[in-house]
C-alpha positions in Angstrom: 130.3 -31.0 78.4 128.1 -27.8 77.7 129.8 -25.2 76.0 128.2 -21.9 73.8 129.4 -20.0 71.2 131.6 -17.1 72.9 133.1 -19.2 75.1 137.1 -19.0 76.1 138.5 -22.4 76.2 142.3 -24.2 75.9 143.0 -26.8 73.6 145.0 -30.0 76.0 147.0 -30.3 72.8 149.1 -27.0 72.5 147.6 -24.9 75.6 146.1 -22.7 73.1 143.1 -20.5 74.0 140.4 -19.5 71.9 136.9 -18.1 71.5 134.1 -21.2 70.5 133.5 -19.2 67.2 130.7 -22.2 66.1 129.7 -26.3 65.4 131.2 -27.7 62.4 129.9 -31.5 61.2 132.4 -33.6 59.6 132.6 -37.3 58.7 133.7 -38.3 61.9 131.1 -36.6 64.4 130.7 -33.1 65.1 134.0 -30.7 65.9 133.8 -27.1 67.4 135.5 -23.8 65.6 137.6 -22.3 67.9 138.8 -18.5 67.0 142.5 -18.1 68.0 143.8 -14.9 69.5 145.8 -14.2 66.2 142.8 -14.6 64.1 142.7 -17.8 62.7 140.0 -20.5 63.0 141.3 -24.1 63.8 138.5 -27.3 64.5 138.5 -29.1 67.4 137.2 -32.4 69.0 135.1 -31.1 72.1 136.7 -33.9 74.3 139.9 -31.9 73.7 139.1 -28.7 75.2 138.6 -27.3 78.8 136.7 -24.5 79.2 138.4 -21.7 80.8 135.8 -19.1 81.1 131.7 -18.6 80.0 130.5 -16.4 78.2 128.4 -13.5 80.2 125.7 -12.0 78.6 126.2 -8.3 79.2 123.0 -6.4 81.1 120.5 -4.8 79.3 118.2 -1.9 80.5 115.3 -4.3 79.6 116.4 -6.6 81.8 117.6 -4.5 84.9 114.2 -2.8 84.9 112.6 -6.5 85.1 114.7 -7.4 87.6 113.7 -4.1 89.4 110.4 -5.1 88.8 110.6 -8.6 90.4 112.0 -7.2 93.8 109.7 -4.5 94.0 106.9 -7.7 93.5 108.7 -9.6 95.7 108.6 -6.7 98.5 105.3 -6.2 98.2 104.4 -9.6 98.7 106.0 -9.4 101.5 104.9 -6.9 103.2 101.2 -7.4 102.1 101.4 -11.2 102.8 102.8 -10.0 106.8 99.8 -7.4 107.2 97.2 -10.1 106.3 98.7 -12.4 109.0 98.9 -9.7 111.4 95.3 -8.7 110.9 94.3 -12.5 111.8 96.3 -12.0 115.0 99.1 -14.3 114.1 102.8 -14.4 116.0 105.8 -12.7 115.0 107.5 -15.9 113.9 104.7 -17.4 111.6 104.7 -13.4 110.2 107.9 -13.3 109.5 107.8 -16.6 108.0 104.7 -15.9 105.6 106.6 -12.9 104.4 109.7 -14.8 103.4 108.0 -17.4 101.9 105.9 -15.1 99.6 109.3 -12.9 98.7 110.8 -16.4 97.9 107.9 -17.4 95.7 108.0 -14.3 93.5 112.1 -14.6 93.0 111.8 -18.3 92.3 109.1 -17.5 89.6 111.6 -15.1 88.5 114.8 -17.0 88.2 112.3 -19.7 86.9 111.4 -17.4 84.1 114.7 -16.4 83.2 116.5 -19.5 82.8 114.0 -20.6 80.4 114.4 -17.3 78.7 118.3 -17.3 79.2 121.0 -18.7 76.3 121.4 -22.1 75.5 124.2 -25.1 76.3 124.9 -27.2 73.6 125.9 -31.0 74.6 128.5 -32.6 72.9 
């Protein structure tokens, strides 16, 4: 199971649900802090949680412009990828085709990018 700090999960034992507040190490293996909604901290195996909800990461300008950025790449890959097969008297279909292909190459580099980049899952 992957979980992150932030986290909402329910503890199978009472149905509670908490925040994953952080790892705790004890004699016995590892156990996760989970924040409670009245405040208090309780530590629990991970094999007895289910996650409820992830965490999202909220957006930040720096990353909307560079996601901007990409599509406005990715477009003109596009476009100047279909004018170069146009000029060599290719078809509509292999034209079409070389401008999807060159969009898709520049989003996958993107999304490539970004999960590297992105936050981390723990396994426990």
């Amino acid at each position: 199971m992957q979980i992150s700090i932030g986290d909402v999960v329910r503890d199978r034992a009472d149905q509670a649900l908490g925040t994953v507040a952080g790892v705790a190490s004890r004699s016995d293996g590892n156990v996760l802090v989970v924040q409670l909604s009245g405040g208090g901290l309780r530590n629990v195996a991970p094999y007895d949680l289910e996650v409820v909800a992830r965490r999202a990461a909220p957006m930040t300008a720096c990353r909307s412009i560079a996601i901007s950025a990409a599509v406005l790449i990715a477009i003109m890959a596009a476009f100047l990828g279909a004018q170069a097969e146009r000029t060599l008297g290719a078809g509509w279909l292999l034209t079409l085709m070389v401008s999807l292909g060159s969009s898709t190459t520049v989003i996958a580099a993107f999304q490539m990018l970004l999960r590297m980049t992105g936050p981390r899952r723990i396994r426990l």
